[in-house]
LOBA-389528 format. One record per residue (C-alpha): residue number from 1; residue in one letter; x, y, z negated. Coordinates in steps of 0.25 Angstrom, whole numbers, plus 5000, padded with zeros to 4 digits. Example, Ala and Ser with C-alpha at 12.3 -4.5 7.8 and 13.67 -1.06 7.14 Angstrom:
// LOBA-389528
- 1_a_5049_4982_4969
- 2_s_5055_4996_4971
//
This chain:
// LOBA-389528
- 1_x_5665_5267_5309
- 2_x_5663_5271_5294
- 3_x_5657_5262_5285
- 4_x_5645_5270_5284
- 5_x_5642_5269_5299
- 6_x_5646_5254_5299
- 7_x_5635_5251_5286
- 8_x_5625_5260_5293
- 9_x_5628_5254_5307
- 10_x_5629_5240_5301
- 11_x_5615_5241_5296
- 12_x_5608_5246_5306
- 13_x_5613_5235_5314
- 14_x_5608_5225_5305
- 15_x_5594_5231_5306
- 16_x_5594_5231_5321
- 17_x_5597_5217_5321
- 18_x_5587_5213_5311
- 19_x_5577_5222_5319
- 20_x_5581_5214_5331
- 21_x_5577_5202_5324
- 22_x_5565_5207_5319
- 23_x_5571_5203_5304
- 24_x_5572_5217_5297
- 25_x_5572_5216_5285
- 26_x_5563_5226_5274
- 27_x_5574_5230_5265
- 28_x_5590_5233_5267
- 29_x_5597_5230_5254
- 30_x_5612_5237_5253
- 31_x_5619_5233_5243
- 32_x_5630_5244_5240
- 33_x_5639_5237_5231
- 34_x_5651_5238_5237
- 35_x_5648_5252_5241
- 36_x_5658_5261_5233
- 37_x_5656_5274_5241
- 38_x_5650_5278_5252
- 39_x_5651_5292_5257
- 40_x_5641_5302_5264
- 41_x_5644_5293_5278
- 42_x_5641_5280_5270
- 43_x_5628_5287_5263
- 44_x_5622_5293_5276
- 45_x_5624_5278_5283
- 46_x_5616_5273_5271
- 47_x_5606_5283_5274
- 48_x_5606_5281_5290
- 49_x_5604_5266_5287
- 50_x_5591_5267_5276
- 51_x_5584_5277_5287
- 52_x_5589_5267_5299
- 53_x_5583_5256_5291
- 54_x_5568_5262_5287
- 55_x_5569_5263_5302
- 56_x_5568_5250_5302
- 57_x_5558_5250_5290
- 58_x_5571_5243_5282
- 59_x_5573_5249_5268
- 60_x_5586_5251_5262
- 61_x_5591_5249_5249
- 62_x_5604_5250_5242
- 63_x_5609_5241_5229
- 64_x_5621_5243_5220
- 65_x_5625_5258_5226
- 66_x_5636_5262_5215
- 67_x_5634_5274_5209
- 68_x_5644_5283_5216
- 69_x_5637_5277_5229
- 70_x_5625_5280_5226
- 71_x_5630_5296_5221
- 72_x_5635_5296_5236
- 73_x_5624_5291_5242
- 74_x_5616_5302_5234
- 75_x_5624_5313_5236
- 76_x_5624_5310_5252
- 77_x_5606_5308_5251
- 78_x_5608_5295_5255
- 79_x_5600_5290_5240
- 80_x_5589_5301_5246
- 81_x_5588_5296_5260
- 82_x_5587_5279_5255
- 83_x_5580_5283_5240
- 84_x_5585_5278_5226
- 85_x_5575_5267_5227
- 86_x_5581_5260_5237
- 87_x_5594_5260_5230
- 88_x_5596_5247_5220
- 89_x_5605_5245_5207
- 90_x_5606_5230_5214
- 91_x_5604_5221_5227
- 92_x_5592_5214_5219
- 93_x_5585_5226_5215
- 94_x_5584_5230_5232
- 95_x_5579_5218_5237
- 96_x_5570_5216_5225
- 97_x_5564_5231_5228
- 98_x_5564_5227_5242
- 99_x_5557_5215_5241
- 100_x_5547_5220_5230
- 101_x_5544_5231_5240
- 102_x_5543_5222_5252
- 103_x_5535_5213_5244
- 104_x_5525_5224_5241
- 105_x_5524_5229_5258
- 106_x_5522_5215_5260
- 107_x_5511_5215_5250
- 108_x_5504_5226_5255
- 109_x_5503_5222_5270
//
């Protein structure tokens, strides 16, 4: 198994599970630090994951994408499919725009 199909697999596991327990969360945070290239396998598993995720209602974001990861990601629609706005220079900045959002769904229930 490649690493793509082991990341996409891995997280759709960890939703199921947290389904199961009825403990999904709202946000899905990436941190892609330690990602220094993916190819067009890596990039459709990212995109597999975001759609198998807004399945569930879970968005997705990415954090610290390098530059020539986030050129790849591009070039293979993968930026299209998830959307530059949920891709973040930082960790900090995701959760902060995902609790900022959730803060405001919550407010207008």
């Amino acid at each position: 198994m490649g690493a793509g199909q082991a990341f996409k697999d891995t997280g759709k596991k960890l939703l199921i599970q947290a389904g199961e327990k009825g403990e999904l969360p709202n946000t899905i945070v990436i941190d892609f630090e330690e990602v220094t290239f993916v190819d067009t396998t890596g990039a459709a598993a990212v995109t597999d994951l975001f759609a198998y995720a807004q399945r569930y209602d879970v968005e997705l974001s990415l954090a610290r994408v390098h530059s020539a990861t986030h050129q790849i990601l591009q070039l293979a629609g993968a930026v299209d499919e998830i959307g530059e706005g949920r891709i973040y220079r930082t960790v900090r900045n995701a959760v902060d725009a995902a609790t900022q959002k959730h803060d405001k769904e919550a407010a207008g229930s």
